[in-house]
MDAnalysis code that builds the backbone (N, CA, C; Angstrom):
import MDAnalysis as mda
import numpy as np

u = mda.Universe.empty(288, n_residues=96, atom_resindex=np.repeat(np.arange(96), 3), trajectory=True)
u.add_TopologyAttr("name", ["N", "CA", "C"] * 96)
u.add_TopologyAttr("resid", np.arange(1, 97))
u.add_TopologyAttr("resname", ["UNK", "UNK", "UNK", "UNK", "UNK", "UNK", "UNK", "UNK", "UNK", "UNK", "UNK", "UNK", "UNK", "UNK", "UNK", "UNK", "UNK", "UNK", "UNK", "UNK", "UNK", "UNK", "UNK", "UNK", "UNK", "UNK", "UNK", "UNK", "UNK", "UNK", "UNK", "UNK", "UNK", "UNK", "UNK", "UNK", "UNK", "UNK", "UNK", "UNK", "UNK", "UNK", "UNK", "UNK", "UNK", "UNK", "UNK", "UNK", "UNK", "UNK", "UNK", "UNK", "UNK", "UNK", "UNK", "UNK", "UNK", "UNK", "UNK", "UNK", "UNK", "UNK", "UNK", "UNK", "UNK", "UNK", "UNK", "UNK", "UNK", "UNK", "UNK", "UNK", "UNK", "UNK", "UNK", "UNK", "UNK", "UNK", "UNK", "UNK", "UNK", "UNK", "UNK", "UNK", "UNK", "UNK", "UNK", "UNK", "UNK", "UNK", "UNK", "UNK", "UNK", "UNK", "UNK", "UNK"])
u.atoms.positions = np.array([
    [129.788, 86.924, 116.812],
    [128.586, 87.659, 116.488],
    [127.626, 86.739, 115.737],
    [126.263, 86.978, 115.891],
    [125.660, 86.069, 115.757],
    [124.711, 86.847, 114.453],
    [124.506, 86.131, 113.385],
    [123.598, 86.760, 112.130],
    [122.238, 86.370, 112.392],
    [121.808, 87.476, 111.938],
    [120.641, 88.024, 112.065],
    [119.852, 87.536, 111.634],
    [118.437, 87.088, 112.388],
    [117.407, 85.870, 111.518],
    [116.439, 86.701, 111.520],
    [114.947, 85.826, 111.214],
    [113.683, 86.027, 111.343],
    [113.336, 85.421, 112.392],
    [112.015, 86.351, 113.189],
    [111.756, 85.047, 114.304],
    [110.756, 84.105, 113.329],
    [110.536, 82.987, 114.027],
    [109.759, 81.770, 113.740],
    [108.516, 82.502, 113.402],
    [107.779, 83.212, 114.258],
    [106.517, 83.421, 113.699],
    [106.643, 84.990, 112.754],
    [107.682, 85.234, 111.932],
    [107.723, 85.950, 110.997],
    [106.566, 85.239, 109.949],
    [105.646, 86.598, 109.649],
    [104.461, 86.258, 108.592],
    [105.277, 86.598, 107.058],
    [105.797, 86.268, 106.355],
    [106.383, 86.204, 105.166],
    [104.893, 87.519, 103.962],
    [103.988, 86.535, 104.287],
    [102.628, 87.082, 102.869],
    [102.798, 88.765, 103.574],
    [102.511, 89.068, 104.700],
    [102.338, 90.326, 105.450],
    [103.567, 91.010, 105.194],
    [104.653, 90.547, 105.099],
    [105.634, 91.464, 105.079],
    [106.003, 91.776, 103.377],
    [105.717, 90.729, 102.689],
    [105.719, 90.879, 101.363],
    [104.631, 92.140, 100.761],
    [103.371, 92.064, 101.596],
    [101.923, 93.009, 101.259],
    [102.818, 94.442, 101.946],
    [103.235, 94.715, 102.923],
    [104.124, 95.698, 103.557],
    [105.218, 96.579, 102.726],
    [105.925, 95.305, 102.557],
    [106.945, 95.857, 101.211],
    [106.020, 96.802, 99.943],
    [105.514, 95.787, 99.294],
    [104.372, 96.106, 98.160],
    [103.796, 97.895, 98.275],
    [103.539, 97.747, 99.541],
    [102.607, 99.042, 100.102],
    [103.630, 100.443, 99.861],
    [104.524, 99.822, 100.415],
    [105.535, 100.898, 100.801],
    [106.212, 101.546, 99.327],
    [106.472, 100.543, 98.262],
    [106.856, 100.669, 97.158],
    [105.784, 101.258, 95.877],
    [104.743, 100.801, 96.115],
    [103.866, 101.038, 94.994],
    [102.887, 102.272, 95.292],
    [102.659, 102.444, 96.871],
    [101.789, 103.269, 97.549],
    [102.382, 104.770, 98.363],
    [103.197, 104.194, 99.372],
    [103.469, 105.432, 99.944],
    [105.110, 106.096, 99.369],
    [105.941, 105.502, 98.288],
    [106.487, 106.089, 97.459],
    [106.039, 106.920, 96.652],
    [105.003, 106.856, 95.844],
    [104.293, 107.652, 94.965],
    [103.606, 109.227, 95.434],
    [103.991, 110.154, 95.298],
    [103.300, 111.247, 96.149],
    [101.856, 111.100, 95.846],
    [101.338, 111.243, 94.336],
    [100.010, 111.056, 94.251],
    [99.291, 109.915, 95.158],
    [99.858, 108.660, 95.103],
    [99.424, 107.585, 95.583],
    [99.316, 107.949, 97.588],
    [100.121, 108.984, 97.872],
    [100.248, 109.215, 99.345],
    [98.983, 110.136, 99.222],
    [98.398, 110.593, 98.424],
    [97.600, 112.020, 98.804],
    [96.240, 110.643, 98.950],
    [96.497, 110.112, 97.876],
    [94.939, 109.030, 97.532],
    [95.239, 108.513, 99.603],
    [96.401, 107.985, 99.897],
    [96.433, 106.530, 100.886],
    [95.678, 107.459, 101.738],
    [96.024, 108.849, 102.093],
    [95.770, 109.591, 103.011],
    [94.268, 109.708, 103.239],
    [93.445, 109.949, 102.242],
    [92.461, 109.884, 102.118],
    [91.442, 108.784, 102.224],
    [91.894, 107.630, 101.970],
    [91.169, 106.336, 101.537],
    [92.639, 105.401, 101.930],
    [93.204, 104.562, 102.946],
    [94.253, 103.796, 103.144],
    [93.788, 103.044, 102.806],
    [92.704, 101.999, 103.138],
    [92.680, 100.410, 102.667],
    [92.277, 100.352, 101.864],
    [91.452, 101.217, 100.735],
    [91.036, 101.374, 99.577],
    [92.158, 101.940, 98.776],
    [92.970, 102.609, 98.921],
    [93.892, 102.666, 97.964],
    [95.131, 101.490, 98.080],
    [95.264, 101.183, 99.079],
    [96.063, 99.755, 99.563],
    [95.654, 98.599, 98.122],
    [94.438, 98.137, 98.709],
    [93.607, 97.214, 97.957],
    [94.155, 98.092, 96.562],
    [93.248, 99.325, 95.997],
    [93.599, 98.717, 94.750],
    [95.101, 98.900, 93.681],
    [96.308, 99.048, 94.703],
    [97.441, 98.822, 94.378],
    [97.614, 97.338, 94.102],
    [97.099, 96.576, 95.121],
    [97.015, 94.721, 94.804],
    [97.679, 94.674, 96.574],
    [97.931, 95.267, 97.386],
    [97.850, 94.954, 98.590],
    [97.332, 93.984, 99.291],
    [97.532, 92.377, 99.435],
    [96.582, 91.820, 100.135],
    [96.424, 92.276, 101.867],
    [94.572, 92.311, 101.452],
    [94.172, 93.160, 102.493],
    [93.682, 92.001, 103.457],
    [94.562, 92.355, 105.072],
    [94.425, 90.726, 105.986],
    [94.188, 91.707, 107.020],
    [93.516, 90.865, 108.171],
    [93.839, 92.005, 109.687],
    [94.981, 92.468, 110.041],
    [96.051, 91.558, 109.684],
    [97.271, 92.188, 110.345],
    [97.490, 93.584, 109.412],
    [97.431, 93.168, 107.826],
    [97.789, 94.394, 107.070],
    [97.512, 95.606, 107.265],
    [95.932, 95.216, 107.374],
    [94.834, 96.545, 108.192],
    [95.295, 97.224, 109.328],
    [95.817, 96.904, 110.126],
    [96.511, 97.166, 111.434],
    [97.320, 97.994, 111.086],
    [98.644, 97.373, 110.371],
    [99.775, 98.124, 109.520],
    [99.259, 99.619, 108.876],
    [98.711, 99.525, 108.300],
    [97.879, 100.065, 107.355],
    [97.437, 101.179, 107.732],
    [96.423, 101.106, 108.873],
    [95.637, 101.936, 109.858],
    [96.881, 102.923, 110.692],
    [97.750, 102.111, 110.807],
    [99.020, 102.862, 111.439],
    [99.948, 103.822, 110.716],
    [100.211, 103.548, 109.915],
    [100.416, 104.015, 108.538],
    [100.080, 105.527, 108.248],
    [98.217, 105.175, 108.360],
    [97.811, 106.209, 107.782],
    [97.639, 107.403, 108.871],
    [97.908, 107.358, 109.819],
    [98.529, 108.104, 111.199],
    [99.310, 108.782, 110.754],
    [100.123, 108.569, 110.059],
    [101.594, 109.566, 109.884],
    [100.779, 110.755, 109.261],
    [101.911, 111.917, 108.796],
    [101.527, 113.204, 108.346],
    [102.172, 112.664, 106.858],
    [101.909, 113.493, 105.737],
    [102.343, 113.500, 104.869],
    [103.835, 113.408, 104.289],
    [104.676, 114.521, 105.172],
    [106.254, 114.486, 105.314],
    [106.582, 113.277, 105.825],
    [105.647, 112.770, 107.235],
    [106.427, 111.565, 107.829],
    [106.277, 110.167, 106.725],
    [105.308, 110.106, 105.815],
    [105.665, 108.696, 105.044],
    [106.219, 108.719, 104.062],
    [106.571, 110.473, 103.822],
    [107.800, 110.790, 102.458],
    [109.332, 110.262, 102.840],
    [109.541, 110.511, 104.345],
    [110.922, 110.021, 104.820],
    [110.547, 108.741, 104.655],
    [109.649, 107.880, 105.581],
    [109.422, 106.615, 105.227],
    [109.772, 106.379, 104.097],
    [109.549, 106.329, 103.303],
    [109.591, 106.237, 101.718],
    [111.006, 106.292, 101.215],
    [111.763, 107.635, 102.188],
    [113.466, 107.713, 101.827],
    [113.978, 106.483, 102.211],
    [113.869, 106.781, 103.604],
    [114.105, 105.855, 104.653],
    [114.523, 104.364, 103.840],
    [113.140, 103.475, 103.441],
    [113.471, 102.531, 102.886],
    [113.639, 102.255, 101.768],
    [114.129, 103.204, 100.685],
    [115.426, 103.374, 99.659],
    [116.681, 103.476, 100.157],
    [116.906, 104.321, 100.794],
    [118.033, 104.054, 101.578],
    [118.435, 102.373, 102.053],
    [117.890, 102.364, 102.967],
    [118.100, 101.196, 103.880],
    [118.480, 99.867, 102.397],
    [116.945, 99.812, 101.364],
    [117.579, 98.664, 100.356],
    [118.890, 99.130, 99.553],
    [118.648, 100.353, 99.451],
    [120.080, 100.785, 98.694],
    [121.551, 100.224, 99.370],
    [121.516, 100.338, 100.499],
    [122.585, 100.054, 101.182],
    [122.758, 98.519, 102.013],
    [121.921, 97.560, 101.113],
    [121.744, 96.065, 101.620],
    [121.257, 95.644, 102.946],
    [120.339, 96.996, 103.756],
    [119.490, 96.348, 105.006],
    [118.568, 95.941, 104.909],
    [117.946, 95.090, 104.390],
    [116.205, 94.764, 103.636],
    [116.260, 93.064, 103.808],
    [114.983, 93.023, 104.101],
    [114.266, 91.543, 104.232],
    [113.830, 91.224, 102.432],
    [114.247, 90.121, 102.041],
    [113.717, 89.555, 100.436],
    [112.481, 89.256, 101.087],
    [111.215, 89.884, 100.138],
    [110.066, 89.188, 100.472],
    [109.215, 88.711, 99.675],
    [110.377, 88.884, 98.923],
    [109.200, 87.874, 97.224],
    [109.367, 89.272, 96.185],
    [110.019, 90.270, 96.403],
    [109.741, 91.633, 96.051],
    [108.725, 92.343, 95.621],
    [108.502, 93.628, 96.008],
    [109.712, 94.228, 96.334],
    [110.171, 93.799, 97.985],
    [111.643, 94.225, 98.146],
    [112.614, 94.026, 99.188],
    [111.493, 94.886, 100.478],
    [112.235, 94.999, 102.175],
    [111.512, 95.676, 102.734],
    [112.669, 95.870, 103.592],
    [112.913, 97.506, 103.839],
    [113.424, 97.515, 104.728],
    [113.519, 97.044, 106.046],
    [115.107, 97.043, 106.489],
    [114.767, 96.366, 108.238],
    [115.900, 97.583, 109.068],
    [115.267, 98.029, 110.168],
    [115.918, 98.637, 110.904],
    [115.690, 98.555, 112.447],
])
């Protein structure tokens, strides 16, 4: 069996801003009501660096319903809780 890498063009800063998002932003219920309303503006002023790719992320993101980025949110507590997560400078980011 072969362990599990990154591909080569894994963006490290993006997945670190991803992590960040997920932890500081769409964990927070208040912070989900703000993202919902305003995503790259509440992104940004969590400290999110805001890039096209992030924006993308981001924009996608803010697609979900309210319940769906609360599981998100379980989701990747879980996942670091139980050692499936990319180190990205922290916080960690889930991988599934």
């Amino acid at each position: 069996m072969d362990d599990a890498r990154l591909p080569d063009e894994f963006d490290h800063e993006a997945a670190q801003a991803l992590g960040q998002l997920v932890e500081q932003v769409i964990a927070v219920p208040s912070r989900r009501l703000d993202f919902r309303a305003d995503p790259v503006g509440t992104a940004e002023a969590a400290g999110v660096n805001i890039t096209e790719k992030t924006t993308r992320v981001i924009l996608t993101l803010a697609g979900l319903s309210p319940s769906e980025l609360r599981l998100l949110s379980e989701l990747n507590r879980t996942l670091i809780n139980e050692g499936l997560y990319v180190e990205t400078g922290n916080p960690p980011l889930m991988i599934y």
